[in-house]
Each structure stands twice: as structure tokens, then as C-alpha cells.
N, C-alpha and C positions, 0 to 999 in steps of 0.2 A: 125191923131193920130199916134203916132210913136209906130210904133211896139215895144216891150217890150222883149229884149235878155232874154234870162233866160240859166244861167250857166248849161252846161250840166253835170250830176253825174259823181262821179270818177267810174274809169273802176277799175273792182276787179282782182289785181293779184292773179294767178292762183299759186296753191301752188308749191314751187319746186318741181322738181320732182329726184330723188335718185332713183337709180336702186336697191337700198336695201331699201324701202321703211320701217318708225320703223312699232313695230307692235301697230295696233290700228288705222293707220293713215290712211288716205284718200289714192288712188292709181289711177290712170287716166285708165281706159276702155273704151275705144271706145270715144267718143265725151262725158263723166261725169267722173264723179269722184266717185269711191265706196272703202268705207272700205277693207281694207288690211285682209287677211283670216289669222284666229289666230295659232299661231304656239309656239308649248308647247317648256318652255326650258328645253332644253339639261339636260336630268337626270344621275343621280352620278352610272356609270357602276355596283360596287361594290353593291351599293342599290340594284340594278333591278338583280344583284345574288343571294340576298337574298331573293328576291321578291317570295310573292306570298304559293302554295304547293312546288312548285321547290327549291324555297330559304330554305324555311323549312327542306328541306329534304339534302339540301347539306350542311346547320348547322349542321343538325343529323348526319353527316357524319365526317365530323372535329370533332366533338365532340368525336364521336366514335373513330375516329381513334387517337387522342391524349391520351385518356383514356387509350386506348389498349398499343399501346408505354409505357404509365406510369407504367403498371402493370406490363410490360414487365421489364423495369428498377426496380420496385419495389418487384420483385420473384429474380433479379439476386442480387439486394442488402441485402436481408434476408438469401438468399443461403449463400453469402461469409462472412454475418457476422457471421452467426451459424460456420461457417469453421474455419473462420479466431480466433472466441472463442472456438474451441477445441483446435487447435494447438496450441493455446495463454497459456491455461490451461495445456497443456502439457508439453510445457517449464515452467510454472510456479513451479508444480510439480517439473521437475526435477533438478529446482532453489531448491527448499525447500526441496526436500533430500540431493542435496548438502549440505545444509549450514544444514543439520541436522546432517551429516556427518562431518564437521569442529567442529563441537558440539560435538559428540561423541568422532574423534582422540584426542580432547584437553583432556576430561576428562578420558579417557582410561591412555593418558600419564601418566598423574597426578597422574592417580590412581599406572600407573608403576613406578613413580619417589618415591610417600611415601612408596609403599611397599616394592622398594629397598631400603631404604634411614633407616629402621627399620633393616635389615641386619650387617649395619656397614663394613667399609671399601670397595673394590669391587664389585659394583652387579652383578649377575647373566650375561653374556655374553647374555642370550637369553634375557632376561628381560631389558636388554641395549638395545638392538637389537629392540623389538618391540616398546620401548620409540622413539626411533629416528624414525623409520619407521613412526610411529602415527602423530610425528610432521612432518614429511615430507609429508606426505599425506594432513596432516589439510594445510601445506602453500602452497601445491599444488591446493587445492580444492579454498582457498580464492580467488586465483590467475584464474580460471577458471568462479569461481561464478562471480567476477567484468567484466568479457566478457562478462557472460551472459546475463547478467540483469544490464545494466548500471547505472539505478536507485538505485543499490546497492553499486556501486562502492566507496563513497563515506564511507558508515560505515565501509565496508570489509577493507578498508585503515586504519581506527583508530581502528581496530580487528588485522590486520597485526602488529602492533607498540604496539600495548598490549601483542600479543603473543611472540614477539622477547624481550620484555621486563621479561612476564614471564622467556622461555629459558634462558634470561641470571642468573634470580636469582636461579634457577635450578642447573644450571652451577657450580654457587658460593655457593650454600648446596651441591652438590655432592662432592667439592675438599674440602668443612673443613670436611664433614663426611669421607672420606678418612683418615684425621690426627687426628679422634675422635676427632674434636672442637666442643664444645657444639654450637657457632654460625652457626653452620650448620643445626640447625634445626631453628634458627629463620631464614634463608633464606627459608629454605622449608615453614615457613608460611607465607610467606612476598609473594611468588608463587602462593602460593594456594593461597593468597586476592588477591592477583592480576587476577587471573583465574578468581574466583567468582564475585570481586565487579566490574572489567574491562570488561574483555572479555566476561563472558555469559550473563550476560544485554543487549551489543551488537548482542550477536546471537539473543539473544530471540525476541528484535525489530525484528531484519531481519526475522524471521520466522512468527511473525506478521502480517509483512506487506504483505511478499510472500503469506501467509493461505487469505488474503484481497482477493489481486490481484485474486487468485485463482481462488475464490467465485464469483467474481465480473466476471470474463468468462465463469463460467459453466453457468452464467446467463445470459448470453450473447446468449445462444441457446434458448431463451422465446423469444427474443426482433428479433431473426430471423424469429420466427414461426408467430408473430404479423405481421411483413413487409409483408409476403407474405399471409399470411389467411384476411388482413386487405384491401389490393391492392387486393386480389379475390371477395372478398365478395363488394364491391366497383364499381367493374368494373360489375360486374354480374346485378349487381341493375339496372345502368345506360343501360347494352343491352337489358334486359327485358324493361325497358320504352320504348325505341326506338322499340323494336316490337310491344308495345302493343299499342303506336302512328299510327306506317304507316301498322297495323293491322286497327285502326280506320278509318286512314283517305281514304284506299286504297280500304278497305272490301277484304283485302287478307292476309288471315293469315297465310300462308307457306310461308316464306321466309326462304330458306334452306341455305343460305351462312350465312346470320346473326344468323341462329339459331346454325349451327357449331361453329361459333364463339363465342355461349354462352356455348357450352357443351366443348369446347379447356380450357375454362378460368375455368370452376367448375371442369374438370378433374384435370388440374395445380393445383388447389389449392387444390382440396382432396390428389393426389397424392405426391403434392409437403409439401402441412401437412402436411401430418402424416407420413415422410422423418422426417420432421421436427423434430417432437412430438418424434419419433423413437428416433433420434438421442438425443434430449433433457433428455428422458428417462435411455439413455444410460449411459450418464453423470452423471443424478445423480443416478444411480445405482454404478457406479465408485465412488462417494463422499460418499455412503454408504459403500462401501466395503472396496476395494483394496485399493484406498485412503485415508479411517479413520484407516483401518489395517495398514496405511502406519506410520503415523503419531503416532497409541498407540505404534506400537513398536521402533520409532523412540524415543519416550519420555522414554518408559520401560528401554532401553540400557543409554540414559545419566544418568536418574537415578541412575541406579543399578553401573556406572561406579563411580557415586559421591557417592555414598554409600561407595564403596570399600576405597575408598581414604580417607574417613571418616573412618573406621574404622581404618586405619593406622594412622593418624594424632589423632586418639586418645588415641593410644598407643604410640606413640611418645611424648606425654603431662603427660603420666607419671603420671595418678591420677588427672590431673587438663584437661581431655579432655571431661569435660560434653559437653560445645556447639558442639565439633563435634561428640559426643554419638546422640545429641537430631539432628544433621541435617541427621544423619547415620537414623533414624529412620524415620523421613522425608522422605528420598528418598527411604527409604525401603519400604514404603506403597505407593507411586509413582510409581515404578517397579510394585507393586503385583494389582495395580488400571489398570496402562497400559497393565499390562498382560492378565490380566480378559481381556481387553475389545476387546485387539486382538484376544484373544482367539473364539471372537464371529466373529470378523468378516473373519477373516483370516484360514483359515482348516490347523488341522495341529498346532497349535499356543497356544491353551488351554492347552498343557503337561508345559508350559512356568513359569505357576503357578506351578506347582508340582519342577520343576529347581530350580525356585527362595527360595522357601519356603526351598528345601536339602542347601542352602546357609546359610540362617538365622539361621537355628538349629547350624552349623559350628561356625556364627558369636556370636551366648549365649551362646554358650561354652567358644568363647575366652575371651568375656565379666565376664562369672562366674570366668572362673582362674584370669582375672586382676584386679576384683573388691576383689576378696578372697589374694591379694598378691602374685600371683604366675605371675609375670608381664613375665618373662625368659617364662613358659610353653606357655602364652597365646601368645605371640609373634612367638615362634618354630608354634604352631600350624597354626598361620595364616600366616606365611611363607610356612607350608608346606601341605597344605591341598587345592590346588588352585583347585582342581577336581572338585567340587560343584558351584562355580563361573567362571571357565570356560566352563563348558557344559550351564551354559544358556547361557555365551556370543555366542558361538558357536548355539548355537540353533535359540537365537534372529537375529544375522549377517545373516543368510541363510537364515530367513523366511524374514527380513529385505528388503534383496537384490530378492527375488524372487517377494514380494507384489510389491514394488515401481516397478519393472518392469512390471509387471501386467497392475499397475493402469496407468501406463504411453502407454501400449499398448492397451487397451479397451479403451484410450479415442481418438487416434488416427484412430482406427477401428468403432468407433461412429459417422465420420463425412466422412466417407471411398466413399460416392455417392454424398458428396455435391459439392465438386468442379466442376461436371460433370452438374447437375444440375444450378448451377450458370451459367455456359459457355451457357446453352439452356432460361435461364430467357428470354433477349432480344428477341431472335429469334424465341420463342412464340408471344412474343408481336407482333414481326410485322406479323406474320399468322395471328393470331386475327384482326391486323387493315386489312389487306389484305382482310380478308374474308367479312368486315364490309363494306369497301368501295363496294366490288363487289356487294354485297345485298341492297346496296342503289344505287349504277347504276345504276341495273336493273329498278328498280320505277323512277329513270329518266329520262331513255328512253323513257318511257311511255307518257312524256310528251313533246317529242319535234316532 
């Protein structure tokens, strides 16, 4: 019996073998083979910074320390904008007594041009004299006002070409009233519309928009006390959590750098307030006083200037000057409304009514003689009795000139500590981050 071969089994290859063996796989030891020992992958650095108390606490730290920066940036942007709207409000101011004063020489003139122009032939030398002064002052001041305020430049341009249009028709009523032409008074009223329907519509926009502007920057010292009471009370919140955290998680509740750091940012914001509030206060104490005293006797003098020239253009009408009787009456209770009111606000400015009212009595005198026929009396008389209308001019000009400088100096003396403060905003900030970081250090340390 023939023995029976039987095919012998396949031999088992032995796994490759790799010096970096993957993980999970078999690995040769000794004469076997055993599993490969597991090996965690490689974790994201940044992860394992946040990892853990440690990570939590150098979160709280960034956090803190951004916040604090911000506050920093956010006290020195409230400082310069409370600033930057005083001084804003101070040129605005001194924009709108300009052009209150182009307001005034125009209608002063006017008023010198009809009350020469009643004289016949020659006027007065002095009365010449302050005519042209008046205009030379108002085309001086246009010229100043369009530097200042560029924004204005544009209507002062079509005020410029109104007022050289006036002067000329001026011009051409002073040379026929020289050769007694009777078209020389339709030239003086062709001036005077031109005055009224031209040029003072013009001013009046431009003191509009300048009384806007104004307003719009004393309010500008709210929107700075907001930036920095709003970034303190913000920032205060956020260090109080962070102590009352690593208070929890630590069981240590003096932590003296971060608590500096919360008494840095409540002192800035009280102190830096009520800076604020101060100066906001100040402001509108100036819009109450010196600057409304600015503005009544501002309006008081054009009036009473349109008045004057009203009553000459209605003696120059000869019996048919009702419309300039009824605007003479108009501005006559304009003057005595503006004067009242300066009187309250301005010391000194109440006698202004007692001025204006010895004018009036002068003016229903001249009115009784030209309505009775005595047109020669009533004329001599308001030629010759200027003493009553010019002590209030006199009176209004000096209290005029003393309030607008006032109001223009209390508002620059209201923001006198902010630029100082603005300069320190930042440089708080970074003490506060400074101090925050150092007080989370230390609980750091703790942990390595």
C-alpha cells in the first residue's frame, strides 16, 4: 500500500514589520507578536491654553484686559467729544454774532440813508460818515463770516451781491435827492425792498442754521458724559464677575490688583462724570444767560434800527406811508419784547425798556404833527431830536458787545480740564489692564 503524500499547509507570512508600527497593529516582541501601545493624537496647543481652571482663567484675563483698553479708548473719546462741542459751540456763537452784526450795520445804514435823504440836498458829514462806516463793517464781517464757517459761504456770496446792489441804488437816491428829483425817493424805496425782501431773509436763514448748529453742540457735552459713564459702568460689571468667579473657584477672595483695578475704573467714572456733568451744566447755563442775553439784544438793535428807518420812509410817503407806520409798529414791539427779555437775563439791560419807550414818546409826537398837517414840524423834529434813539443804540451796542463776549468766554472756561483728561483716557486703560493681568497671574502661578 503506497503511502499517501499529503500536501503540507501554507506557511503564514509574518506581518511586515515598519519601525513606526500604525497604532492598533500588531508589533513583534520577543519571539510573538503583541498589540502596539495606544498613543493619543497630537492635541491643538491653543485648545490645551484654554484647557481646564488654567484656560478659564487666562480667558478671564484677555477678557479683562480688552475690556479695560476699551474703556480706556471709550473715557478719552467722551473727553474730546464734550471738548471738541464746546469749542465747536464757541465758534458757532461767534459765527452768529457776526452775522448778527452784518444784520445790524445793514439796517443802521438804512436807517442813516432815509434819515438823511428827509434833509434834502447834502447830508450831515457825520451822518455820511457812519453810513459808510456801517457798510464797510457789514462787507468786512461777510467776508470774515464765509472763512469761518464755510458752510455759509455760499449764502454770504448771494448777501454780498444783494448788498452792493442795495449801495448802488443808494448811490442813485442820494444824487437825484441832491438836484430835488422826486425819483429819488423811488430809489430809496427800490433799496429799502431790496434790504428787506433780499438781504434780511438771507441773514435770517444764516442765523437759523448757526442758533441749529449751536444747539446741536451744547448737546454734544450729554453724548460725552454717556461714552464715558456708559464704558465705566460696563467695565465695572465685567471685573466684579471675574472676582466673584476666581472668588468661587479659588475660595480666595482678596485679590488686591484686580480689586485696584475695579476702584481705578469707578473713581474715572465718578470723577471723570461729574467733569462731565460740570461742564455740560456750564453750557447750558451759558444758553440760559449770556447766550439768550446774546441773541435778545441782538434782535432788540435790528429791530429798533428797522423801526428808525420806518419812520423816515414814512415821512417821506408824504400821507401814503401807512405800510411803513404799521412795520414801524412791528419792530417797535420787537425792540420792547427783546428788551424785556434781556433785561432778565443780562444785569444791567432792564433800563433798555425805559431807552426804548423815551424813543416812542419822540416817535407819537412826530406822528401827531404829520398826521395833523404839520408834515415841515414833524420832519425838523425827527431830524433833530436823535438823543432818545441814540442812547438806547448806545446802551444796546455796549451791553451787546460785553454779553457775546461773556457767553463766548464761559463756554470755553466750561471745557478748561477736558483736554487734560482726554490725553489720560488711554493711559488709564492700560493701568486697569495692567493691574488685571497681574491679579490673574498670580492664580496662575498657582497652578503650575
Amino acid at each position: 500500500m503506497s503511502q499517501m503524500q499529503t500536501a503540507a499547509p501554507p506557511a503564514v507570512a509574518p506581518p511586515a514589520q515598519s519601525p513606526y508600527p500604525a497604532q492598533g497593529q500588531p508589533q513583534q516582541q520577543g519571539n510573538g507578536w503583541q498589540p502596539a501601545p495606544f498613543k493619543p493624537a497630537r492635541e491643538n496647543p491653543v485648545a490645551v491654553w484654554f484647557e481646564g481652571t488654567p484656560g478659564r482663567i487666562r480667558t478671564w484675563l484677555l477678557i479683562l484686559v480688552t475690556v479695560s483698553i476699551a474703556f480706556g479708548l471709550s473715557a478719552a473719546q467722551g473727553f474730546r467729544e464734550a471738548d471738541g462741542s464746546l469749542n465747536r459751540a464757541e465758534a458757532n456763537t461767534a459765527q452768529l454774532v457776526r452775522i448778527q452784526a452784518i444784520h445790524t450795520n445793514l439796517v443802521s445804514a438804512n436807517a442813516d440813508a432815509t434819515n438823511a435823504f428827509l434833509r434834502g440836498g447834502l447830508e450831515p458829514p457825520a451822518q455820511r460818515q457812519h453810513f459808510t462806516d456801517s457798510m464797510a463793517a457789514a462787507s468786512k464781517l461777510i467776508t470774515e463770516a464765509a472763512k469761518a464757517q464755510p458752510a455759509d459761504a455760499e449764502a454770504l456770496g448771494v448777501l454780498n451781491t444783494t448788498v452792493l446792489t442795495y449801495q448802488g441804488l443808494i448811490e442813485q437816491a442820494r444824487a437825484n435827492n441832491r438836484q430835488a428829483l422826486p425819483v429819488g425817493a423811488q430809489y430809496l424805496k427800490d433799496a429799502n425792498a431790496a434790504l428787506q425782501t433780499d438781504a434780511l431773509p438771507v441773514l435770517t436763514a444764516l442765523v437759523s442754521a448757526n442758533e441749529k448748529r449751536l444747539e446741536t453742540e451744547l448737546n454734544g457735552t450729554g453724548r460725552g458724559t454717556a461714552w464715558v459713564v456708559a464704558g465705566g459702568l460696563l467695565t465695572l460689571v465685567v471685573i466684579g464677575f471675574a472676582l466673584f468667579w476666581l472668588a468661587r473657584r479659588s475660595h480666595r477672595y482678596a485679590n488686591i490688583p484686580l480689586v485696584a483695578a475695579w476702584l481705578v475704573v469707578a473713581l474715572t467714572t465718578i470723577v471723570g462724570g461729574s467733569v462731565l456733568i460740570g461742564s455740560s451744566n456750564a453750557a447750558d447755563e451759558v444758553r440760559d444767560t449770556t447766550y439768550a442775553g446774546t441773541i435778545a439784544l441782538s434782535r432788540a438793535r435790528v429791530a429798533a434800527f428797522d423801526a428808525k428807518s420806518n419812520e423816515s420812509l414814512t415821512l417821506i410817503a408824504r400821507g401814503s406811508g401807512a405800510a411803513f407806520e404799521k412795520a414801524w409798529l412791528t419792530a417797535s414791539n420787537t425792540t420792547r419784547e427783546q428788551s424785556g427779555v434781556a433785561g432778565t437775563k443780562v444785569r444791567g439791560a432792564s433800563a433798555l425798556t425805559v431807552s426804548w419807550n423815551s424813543y416812542v414818546a419822540v416817535h407819537q409826537e412826530i406822528r401827531k404833527l404829520d398826521d395833523s398837517g404839520s408834515w415841515d414840524r414833524a420832519v425838523t423834529l425827527a431830524l433833530n431830536s436823535p438823543q432818545a434813539f441814540n442812547s438806547f443804540d448806545k446802551a444796546s451796542g455796549a451791553a451787546l458787545e460785553t454779553t457775546s463776549n461773556a457767553a463766548r468766554t464761559d463756554l470755553l472756561s466750561a471745557g478748561n480740564s477736558l483736554p487734560v483728561w482726554a490725553w489720560l483716557g488711554l493711559p488709564i486703560g492700560l493701568l486697569v489692564a495692567l493691574l488685571a493681568w497681574w491679579g490673574l497671574s498670580q492664580r496662575l502661578e498657582e497652578y503650575r
